[in-house]
DOMAR-938567 format. One record per residue (C-alpha): residue in one letter; x, y, z. Coordinates in Angstrom, 1 decimal. Example, Ala and Ser with C-alpha at 12.3 -4.5 7.8 and 13.67 -1.06 7.14 Angstrom:
BEGIN
@rest = A	X = 12.3	Y = -4.5	Z = 7.8
@rest = S	X = 13.7	Y = -1.1	Z = 7.1
END
This chain:
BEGIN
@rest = X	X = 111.5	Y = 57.7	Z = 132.4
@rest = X	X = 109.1	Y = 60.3	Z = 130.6
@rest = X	X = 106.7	Y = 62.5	Z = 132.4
@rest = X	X = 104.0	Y = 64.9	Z = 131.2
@rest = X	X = 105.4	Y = 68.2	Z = 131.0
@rest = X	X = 102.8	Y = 69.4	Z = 133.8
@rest = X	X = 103.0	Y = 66.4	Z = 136.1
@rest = X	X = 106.8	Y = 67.2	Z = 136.3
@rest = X	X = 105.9	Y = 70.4	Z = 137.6
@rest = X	X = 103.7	Y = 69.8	Z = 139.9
@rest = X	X = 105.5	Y = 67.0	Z = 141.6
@rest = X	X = 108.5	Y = 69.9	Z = 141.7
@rest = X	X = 106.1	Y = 72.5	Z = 143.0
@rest = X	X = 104.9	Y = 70.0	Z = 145.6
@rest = X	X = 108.4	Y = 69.6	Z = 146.6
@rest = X	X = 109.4	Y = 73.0	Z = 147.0
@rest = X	X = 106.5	Y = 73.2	Z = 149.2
@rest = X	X = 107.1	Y = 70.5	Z = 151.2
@rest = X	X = 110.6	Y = 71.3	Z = 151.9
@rest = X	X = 109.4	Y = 75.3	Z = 152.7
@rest = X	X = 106.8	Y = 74.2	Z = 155.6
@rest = X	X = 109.8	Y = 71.3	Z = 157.0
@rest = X	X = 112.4	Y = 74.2	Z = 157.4
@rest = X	X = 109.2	Y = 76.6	Z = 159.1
@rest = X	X = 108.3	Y = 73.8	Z = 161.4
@rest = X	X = 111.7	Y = 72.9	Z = 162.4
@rest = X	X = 112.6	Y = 76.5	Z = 162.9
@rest = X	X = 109.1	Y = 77.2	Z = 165.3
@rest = X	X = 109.5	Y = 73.9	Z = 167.6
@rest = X	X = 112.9	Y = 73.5	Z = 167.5
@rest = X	X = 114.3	Y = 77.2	Z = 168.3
@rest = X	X = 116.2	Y = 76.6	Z = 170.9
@rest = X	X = 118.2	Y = 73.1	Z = 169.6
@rest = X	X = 119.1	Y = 75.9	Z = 166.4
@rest = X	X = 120.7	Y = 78.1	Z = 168.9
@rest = X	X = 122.5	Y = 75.5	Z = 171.2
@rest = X	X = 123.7	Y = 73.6	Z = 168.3
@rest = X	X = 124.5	Y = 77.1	Z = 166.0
@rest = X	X = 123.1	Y = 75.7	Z = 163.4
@rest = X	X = 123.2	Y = 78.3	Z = 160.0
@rest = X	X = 120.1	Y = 78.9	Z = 158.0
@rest = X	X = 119.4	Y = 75.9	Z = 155.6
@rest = X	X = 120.3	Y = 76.7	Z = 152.0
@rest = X	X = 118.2	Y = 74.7	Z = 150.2
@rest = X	X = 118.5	Y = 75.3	Z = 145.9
@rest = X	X = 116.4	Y = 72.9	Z = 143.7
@rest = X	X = 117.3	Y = 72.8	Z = 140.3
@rest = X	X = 115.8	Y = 70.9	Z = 137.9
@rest = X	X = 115.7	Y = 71.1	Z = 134.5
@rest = X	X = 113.4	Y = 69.7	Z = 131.8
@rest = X	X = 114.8	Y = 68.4	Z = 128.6
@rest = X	X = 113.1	Y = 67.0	Z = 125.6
@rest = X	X = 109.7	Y = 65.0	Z = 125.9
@rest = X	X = 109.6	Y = 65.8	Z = 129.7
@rest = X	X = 112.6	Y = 63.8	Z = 130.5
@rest = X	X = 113.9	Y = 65.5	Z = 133.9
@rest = X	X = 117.7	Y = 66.2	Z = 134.0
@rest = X	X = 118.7	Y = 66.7	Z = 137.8
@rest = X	X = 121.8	Y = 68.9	Z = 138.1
@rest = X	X = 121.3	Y = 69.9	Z = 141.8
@rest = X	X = 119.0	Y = 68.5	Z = 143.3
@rest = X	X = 119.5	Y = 69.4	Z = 147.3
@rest = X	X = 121.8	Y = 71.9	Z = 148.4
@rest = X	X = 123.0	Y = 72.6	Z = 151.5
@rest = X	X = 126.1	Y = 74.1	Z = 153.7
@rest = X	X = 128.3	Y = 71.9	Z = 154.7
@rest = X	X = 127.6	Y = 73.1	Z = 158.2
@rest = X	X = 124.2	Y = 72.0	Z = 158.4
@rest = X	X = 124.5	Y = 68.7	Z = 156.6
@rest = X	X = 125.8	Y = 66.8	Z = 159.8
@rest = X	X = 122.9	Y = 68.2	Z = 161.3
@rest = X	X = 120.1	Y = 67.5	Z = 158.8
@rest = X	X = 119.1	Y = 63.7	Z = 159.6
@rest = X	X = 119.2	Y = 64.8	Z = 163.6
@rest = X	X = 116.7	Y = 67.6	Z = 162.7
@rest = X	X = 114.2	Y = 65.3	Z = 160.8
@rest = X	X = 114.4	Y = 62.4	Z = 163.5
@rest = X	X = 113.5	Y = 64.8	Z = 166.5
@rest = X	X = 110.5	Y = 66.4	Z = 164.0
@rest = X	X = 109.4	Y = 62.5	Z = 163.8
@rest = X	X = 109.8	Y = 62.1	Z = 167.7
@rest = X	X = 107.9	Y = 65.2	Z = 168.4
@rest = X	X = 105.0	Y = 64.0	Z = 166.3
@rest = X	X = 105.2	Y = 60.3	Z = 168.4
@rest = X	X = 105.3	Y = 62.5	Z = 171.4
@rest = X	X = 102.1	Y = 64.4	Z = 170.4
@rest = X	X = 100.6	Y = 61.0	Z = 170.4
@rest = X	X = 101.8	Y = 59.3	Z = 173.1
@rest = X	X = 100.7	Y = 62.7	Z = 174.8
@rest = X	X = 97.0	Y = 62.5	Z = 173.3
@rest = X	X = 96.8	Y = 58.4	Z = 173.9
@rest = X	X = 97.4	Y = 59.1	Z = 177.7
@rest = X	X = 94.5	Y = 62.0	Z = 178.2
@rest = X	X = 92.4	Y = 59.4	Z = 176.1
@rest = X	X = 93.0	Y = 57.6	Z = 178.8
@rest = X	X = 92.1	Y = 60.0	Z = 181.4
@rest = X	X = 88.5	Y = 60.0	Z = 180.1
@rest = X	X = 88.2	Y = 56.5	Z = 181.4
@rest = X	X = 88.5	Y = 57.5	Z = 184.7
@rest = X	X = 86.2	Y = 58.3	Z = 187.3
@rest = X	X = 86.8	Y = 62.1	Z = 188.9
@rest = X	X = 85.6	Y = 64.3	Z = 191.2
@rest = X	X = 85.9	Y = 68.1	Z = 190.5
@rest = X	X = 88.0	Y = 68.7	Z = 193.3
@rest = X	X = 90.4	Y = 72.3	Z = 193.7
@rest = X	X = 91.0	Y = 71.7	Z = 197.5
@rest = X	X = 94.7	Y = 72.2	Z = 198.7
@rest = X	X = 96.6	Y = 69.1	Z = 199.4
@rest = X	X = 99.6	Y = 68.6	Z = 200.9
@rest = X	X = 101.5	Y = 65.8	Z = 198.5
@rest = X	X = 104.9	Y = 64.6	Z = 198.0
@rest = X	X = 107.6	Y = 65.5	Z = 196.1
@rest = X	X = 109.0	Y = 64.6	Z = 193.2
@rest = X	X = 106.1	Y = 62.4	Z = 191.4
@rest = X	X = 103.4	Y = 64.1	Z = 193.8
@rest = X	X = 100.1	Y = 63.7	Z = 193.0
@rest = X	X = 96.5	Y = 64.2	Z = 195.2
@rest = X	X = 94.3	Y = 61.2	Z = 195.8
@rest = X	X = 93.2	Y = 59.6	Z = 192.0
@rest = X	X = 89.9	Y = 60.4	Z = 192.3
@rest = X	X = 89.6	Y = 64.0	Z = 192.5
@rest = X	X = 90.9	Y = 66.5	Z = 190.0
@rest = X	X = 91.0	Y = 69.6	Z = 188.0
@rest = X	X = 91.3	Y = 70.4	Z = 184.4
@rest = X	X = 95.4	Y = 70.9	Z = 185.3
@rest = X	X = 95.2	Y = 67.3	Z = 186.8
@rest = X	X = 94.3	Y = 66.1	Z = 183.2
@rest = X	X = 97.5	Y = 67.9	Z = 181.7
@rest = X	X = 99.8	Y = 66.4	Z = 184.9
@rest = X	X = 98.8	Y = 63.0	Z = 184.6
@rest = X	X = 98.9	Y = 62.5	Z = 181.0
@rest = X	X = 102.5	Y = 63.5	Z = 180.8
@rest = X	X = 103.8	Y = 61.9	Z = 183.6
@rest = X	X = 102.2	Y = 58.3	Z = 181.6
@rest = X	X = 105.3	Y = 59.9	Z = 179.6
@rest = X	X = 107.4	Y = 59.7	Z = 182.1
@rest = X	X = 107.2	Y = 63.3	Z = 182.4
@rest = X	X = 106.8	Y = 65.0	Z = 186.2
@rest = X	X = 105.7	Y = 68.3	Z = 185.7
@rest = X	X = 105.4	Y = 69.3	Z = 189.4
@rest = X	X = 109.5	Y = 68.3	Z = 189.5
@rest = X	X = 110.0	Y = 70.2	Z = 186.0
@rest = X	X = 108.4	Y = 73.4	Z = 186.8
@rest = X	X = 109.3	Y = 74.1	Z = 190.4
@rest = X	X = 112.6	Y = 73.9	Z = 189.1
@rest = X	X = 111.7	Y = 76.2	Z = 187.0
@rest = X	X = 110.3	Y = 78.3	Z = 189.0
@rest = X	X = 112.7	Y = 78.4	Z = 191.8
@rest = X	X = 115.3	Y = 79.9	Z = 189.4
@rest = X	X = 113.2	Y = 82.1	Z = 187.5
@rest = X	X = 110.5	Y = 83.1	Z = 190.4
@rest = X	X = 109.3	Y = 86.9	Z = 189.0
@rest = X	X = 108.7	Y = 85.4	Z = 185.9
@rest = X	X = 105.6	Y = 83.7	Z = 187.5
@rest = X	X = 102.7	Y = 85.0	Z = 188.7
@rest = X	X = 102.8	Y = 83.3	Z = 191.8
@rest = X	X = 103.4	Y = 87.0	Z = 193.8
@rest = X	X = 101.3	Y = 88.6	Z = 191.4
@rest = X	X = 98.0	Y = 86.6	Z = 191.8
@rest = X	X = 98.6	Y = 84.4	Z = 195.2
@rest = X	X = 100.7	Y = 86.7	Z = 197.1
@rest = X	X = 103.5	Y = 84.3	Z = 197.6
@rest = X	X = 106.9	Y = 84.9	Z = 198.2
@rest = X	X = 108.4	Y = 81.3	Z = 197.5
@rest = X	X = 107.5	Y = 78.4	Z = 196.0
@rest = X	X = 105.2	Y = 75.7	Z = 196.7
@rest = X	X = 105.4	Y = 72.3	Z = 195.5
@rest = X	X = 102.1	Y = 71.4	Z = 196.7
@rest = X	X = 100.0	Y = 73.5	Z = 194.2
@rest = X	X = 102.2	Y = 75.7	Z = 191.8
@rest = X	X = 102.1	Y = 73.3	Z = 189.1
@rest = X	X = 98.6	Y = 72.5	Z = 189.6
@rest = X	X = 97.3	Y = 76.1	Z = 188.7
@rest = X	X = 96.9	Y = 76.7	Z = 185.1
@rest = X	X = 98.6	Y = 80.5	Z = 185.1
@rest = X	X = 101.8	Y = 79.1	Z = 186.3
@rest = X	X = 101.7	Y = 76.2	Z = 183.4
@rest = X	X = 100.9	Y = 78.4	Z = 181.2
@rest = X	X = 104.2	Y = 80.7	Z = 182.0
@rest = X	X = 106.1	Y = 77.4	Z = 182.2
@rest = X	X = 105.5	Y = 76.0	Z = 178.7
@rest = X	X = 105.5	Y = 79.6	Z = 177.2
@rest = X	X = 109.5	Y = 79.0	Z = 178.9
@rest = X	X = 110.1	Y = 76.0	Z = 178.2
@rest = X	X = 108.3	Y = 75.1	Z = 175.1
@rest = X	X = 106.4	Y = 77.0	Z = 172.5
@rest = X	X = 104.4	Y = 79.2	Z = 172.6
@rest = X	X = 101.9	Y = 79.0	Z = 169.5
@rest = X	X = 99.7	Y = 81.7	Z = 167.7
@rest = X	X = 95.8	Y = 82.0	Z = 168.9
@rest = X	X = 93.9	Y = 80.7	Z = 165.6
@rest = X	X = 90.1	Y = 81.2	Z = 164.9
@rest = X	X = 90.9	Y = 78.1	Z = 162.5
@rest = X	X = 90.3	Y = 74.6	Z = 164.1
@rest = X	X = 92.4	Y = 72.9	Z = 161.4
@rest = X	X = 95.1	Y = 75.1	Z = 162.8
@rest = X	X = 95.6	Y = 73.1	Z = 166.1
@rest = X	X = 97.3	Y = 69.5	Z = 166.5
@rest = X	X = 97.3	Y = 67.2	Z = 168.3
@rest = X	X = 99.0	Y = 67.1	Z = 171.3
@rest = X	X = 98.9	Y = 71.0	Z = 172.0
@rest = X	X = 97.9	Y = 72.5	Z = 174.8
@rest = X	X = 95.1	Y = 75.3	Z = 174.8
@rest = X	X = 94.1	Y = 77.6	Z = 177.4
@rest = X	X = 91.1	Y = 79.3	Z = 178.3
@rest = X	X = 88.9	Y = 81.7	Z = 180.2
@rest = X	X = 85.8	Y = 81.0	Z = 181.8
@rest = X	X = 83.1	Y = 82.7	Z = 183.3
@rest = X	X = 84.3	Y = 84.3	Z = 186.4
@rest = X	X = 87.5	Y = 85.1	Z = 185.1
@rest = X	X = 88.5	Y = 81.3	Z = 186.1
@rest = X	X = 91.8	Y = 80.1	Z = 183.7
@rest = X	X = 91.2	Y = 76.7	Z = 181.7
@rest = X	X = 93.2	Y = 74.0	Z = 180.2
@rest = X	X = 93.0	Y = 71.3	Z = 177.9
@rest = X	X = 94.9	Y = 68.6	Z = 175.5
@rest = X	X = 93.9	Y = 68.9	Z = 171.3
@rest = X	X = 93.4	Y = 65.3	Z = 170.1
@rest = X	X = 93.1	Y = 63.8	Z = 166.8
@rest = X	X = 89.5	Y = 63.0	Z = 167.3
@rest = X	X = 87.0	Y = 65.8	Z = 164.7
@rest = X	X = 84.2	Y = 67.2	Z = 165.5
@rest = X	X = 81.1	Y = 66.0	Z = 163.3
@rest = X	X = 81.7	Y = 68.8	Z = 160.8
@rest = X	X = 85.3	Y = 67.9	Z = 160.8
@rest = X	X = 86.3	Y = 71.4	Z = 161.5
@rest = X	X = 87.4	Y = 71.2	Z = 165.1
@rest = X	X = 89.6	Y = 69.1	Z = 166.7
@rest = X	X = 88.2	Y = 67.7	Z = 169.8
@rest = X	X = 89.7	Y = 68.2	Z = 173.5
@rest = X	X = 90.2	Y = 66.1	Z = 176.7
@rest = X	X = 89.9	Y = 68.4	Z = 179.8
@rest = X	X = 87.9	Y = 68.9	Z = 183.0
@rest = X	X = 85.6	Y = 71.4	Z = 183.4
@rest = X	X = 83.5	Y = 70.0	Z = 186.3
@rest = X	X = 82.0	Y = 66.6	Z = 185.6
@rest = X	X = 85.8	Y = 64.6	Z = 185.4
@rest = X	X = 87.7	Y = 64.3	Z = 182.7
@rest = X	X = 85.7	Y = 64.2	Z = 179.3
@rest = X	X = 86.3	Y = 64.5	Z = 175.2
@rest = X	X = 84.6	Y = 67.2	Z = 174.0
@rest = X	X = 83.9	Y = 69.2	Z = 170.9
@rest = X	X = 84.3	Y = 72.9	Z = 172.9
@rest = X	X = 87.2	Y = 74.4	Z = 171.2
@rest = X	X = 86.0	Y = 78.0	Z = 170.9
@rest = X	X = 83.1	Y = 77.3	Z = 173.6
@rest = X	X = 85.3	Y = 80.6	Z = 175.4
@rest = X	X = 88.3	Y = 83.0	Z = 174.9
@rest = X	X = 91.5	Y = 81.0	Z = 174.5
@rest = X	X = 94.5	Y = 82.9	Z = 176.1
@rest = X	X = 97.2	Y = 80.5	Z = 174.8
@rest = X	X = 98.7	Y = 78.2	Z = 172.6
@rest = X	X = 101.5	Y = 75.8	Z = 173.6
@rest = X	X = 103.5	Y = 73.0	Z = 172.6
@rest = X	X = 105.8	Y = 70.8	Z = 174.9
@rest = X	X = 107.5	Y = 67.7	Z = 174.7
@rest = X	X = 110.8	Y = 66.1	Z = 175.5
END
């Protein structure tokens, strides 16, 4: 089949491109499957030649080390699992909004694992807690596991003056999730770009009062289409809101299974 001679390189450039942004995505989220697994760098060499008339003459088209290949289709499924995970993640705080909540930060004394404190009070780490665990996902379990092991690398001693931990409340304040998903998922760069953040992630803040925020990016725009919009509690129950940079964001994360 002949192509115009620039067509054919575009479609080659968009290529290259597309495969350059797979391999930098795959190496920021899934860092730590590379190094369990040992994978090598991938080698990727396209090759294409154009012969007379535009007629494209493939001699290698995708290259890579034999030690990566068996790994290559494993890599690309989990990339597509994460992205349904970001939207399972986002469909459940949707779902949040719905729901009628008192701003609440009283201690409770809950059960554990699956604890949670009566459904209609809340904070904006109530939002986060919730939605994942409509994902099956119990993240007062997860990080007091954590934390147990790894204790000085919380700031439960630092800020609260504790010496153990506390199942009740530890994964219900937002410094302790934020040292959590730093450890056990991924940490992302603070952007002054709205486009930058996707939905799914998890954005932190600081109020007024030096009070630490959360909150879940959804798919949903802003009217000028340059912010993503966010489902958190800030006082009035959980709520969708275009509030991105209303205040300094102290962190950037990404975590699912």
């Amino acid at each position: 089949m002949k192509l115009p001679h620039v067509l054919t390189k575009l479609n080659l450039t968009i290529l290259k491109v597309f495969l350059i942004i797979s391999i930098h995505v795959m190496k920021k989220i899934f860092g730590g499957i590379r190094r369990r697994l040992k994978l090598d760098a991938l080698n990727i060499s396209l090759k294409l030649t154009l012969g007379s008339g535009g007629v494209i003459r493939p001699i290698s088209a995708l290259r890579l080390k034999a030690s990566n290949i068996k790994y290559t289709f494993i890599i690309f499924s989990l990339v597509s699992l994460t992205a349904h995970a970001a939207g399972d993640l986002e469909s459940a705080a949707m779902g949040r909004i719905s729901e009628s909540v008192i701003y609440d930060g009283a201690y409770f004394s809950i059960s554990y694992p699956n604890g949670d404190v009566p459904s209609n009070i809340g904070v904006c780490t109530d939002v986060i807690i919730r939605s994942y665990r409509k994902l099956g996902i119990d993240l007062q379990k997860r990080l007091h596991e954590d934390l147990k092991e790894n204790f000085s690398s919380y700031p439960s001693k630092r800020i609260w003056g504790l010496s153990k931990p506390d199942t009740n409340i530890d994964h219900r304040r937002v410094p302790n999730l934020r040292a959590f998903f730093s450890r056990q998922g991924s940490e992302l760069p603070i952007s002054s770009s709205g486009t930058d953040y996707k939905v799914g992630e998890l954005v932190t803040w600081v109020l007024p009062g030096n009070l630490p925020h959360i909150g879940i990016v959804t798919s949903k725009k802003s009217i000028d289409g340059q912010r993503p919009l966010i489902v958190h509690n800030i006082g009035q129950g959980p709520v969708l809101e275009d509030m991105l940079f209303d205040f300094q964001i102290t962190g950037r994360y990404r975590y699912a299974e």
